[in-house]
C-alpha positions in Angstrom: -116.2 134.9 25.3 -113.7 136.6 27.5 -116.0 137.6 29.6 -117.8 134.1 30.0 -114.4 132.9 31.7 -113.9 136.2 34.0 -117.7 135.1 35.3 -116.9 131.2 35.7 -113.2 132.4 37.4 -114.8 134.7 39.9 -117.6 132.2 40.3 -115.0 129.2 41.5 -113.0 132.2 43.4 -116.0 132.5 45.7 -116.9 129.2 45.8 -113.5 128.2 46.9 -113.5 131.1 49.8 -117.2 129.9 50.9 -115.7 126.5 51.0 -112.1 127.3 52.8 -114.4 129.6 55.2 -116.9 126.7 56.0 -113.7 124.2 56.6 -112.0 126.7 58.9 -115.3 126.8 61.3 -115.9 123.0 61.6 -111.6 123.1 62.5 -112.5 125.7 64.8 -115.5 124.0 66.6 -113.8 120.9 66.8 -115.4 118.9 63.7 -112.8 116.8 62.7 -111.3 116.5 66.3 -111.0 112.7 67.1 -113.4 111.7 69.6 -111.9 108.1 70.4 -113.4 104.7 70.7 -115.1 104.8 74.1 -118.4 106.9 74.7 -118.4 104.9 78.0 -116.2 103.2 80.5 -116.0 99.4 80.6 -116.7 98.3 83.9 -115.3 95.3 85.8 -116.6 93.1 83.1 -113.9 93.2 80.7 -112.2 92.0 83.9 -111.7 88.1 84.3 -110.3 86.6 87.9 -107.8 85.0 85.2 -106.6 88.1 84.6 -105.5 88.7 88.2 -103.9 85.7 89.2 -100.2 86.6 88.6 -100.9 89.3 91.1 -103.4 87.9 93.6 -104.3 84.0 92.6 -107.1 83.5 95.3 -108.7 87.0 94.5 -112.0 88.0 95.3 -113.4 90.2 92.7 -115.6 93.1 93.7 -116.8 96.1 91.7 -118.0 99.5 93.6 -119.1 101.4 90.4 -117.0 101.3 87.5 -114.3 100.8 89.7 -112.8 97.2 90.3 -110.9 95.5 93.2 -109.0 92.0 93.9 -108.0 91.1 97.0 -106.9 88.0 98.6 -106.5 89.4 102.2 -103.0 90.5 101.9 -102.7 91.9 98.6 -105.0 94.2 96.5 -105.2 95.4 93.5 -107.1 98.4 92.2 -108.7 99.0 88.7 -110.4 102.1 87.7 -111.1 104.2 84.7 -111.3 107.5 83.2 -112.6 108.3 80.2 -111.8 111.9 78.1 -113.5 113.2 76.0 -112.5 115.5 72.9 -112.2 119.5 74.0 -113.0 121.6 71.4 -109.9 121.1 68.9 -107.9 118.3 70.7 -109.5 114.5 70.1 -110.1 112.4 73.7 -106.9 110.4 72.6 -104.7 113.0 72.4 -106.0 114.8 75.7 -105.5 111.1 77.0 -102.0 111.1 75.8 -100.9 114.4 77.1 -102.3 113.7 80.6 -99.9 110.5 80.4 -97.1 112.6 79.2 -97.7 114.6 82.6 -97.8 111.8 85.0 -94.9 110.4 83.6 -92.6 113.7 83.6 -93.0 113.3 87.5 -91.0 110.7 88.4 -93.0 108.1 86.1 -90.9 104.8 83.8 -92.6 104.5 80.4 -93.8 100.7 79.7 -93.9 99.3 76.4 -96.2 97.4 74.7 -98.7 98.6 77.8 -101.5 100.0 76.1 -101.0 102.2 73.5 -98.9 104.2 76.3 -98.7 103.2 79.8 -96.5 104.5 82.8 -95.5 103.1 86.3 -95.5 104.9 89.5 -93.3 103.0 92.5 -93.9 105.0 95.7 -92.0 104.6 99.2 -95.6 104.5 101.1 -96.6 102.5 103.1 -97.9 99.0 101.9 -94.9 99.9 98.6 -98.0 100.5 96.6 -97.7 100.5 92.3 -99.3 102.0 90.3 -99.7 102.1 86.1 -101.6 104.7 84.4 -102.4 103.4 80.4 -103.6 104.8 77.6 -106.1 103.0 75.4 -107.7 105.6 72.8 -109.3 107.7 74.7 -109.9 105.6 78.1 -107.1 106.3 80.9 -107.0 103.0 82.9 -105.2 103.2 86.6 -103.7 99.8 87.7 -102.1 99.8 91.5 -101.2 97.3 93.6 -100.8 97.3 97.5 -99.5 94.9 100.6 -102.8 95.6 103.1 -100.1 94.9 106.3 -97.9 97.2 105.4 -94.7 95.3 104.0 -93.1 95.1 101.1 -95.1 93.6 98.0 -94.5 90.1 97.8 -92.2 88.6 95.0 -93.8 88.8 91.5 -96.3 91.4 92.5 -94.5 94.3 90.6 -94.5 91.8 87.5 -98.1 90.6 88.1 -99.5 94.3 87.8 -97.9 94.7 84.0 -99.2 91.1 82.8 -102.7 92.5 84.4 -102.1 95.8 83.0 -100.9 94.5 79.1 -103.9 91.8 79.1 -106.5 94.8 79.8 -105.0 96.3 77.2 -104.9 94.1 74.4 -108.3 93.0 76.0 -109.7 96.6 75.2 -107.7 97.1 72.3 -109.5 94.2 70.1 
């Protein structure tokens, strides 16, 4: 009998190391690494010119690839996307997230309820462009606005850009 239970204890022992071996290499190769929710960008058609007016309310939409533009002559505003995908270990959302954390160690102010993580750039360039960088899974979306002659934004601009910027992100989000 004794011997009935060494057999069935060094049959689960190697069953188990098989097992905790097989688990290591899928960790390893990046099985259970998250890949996020986008396999492809969006496009300007998640965009609405609804969703630009409290930056530019007579905007004409254009799209040059997956990239977006609104502009009403004076001011513009830029939409473009990057999407990341899982490396190895590290899921597209996390890679997403520490590419943020990057931007935003340099000079960048942290928005809330932005995304799930979103950042603004001011700049002293000319035209006093803006720009946000969000985080939605593992999509990075850059927002930035600009005066085309040169000035100053005009009032509500700065605002405008985070309304645009939170209503793509609840937008891609749902």
């Amino acid at each position: 009998m004794q011997r009935i239970w060494r057999i069935v204890l060094i049959s689960a022992a190697v069953v188990a190391a098989v097992a905790a071996t097989g688990l290591g290499m899928a960790y390893s190769l990046g099985a259970f690494a998250e890949p996020g929710r986008f396999g492809a960008v969006p496009g300007c058609s998640v965009l609405t010119p609804e969703m630009f007016a409290p930056v530019v309310t007579t905007a004409k939409v254009e799209a040059d690839g997956d990239n977006c533009t609104a502009s009403d002559g004076q001011v513009q505003v830029n939409v473009g996307y990057t999407l990341v995908r899982k490396q190895a270990r590290v899921g597209g959302p996390e890679l997403a997230g520490r590419y943020l954390d990057v931007v935003a160690g340099s000079g960048g102010e942290k928005l809330d309820g932005v995304g799930e993580q979103a950042i603004r750039q001011r700049t002293q360039a000319i035209g006093a462009p803006q720009v946000i960088s969000m985080r939605v899974s593992n999509l990075i979306v850059v927002l930035s606005v600009v005066n085309l002659g040169g000035g100053d934004l005009p009032p509500g601009a700065e605002g405008g850009l985070v309304k645009l910027a939170t209503a793509l992100g609840a937008r891609l989000g749902a």
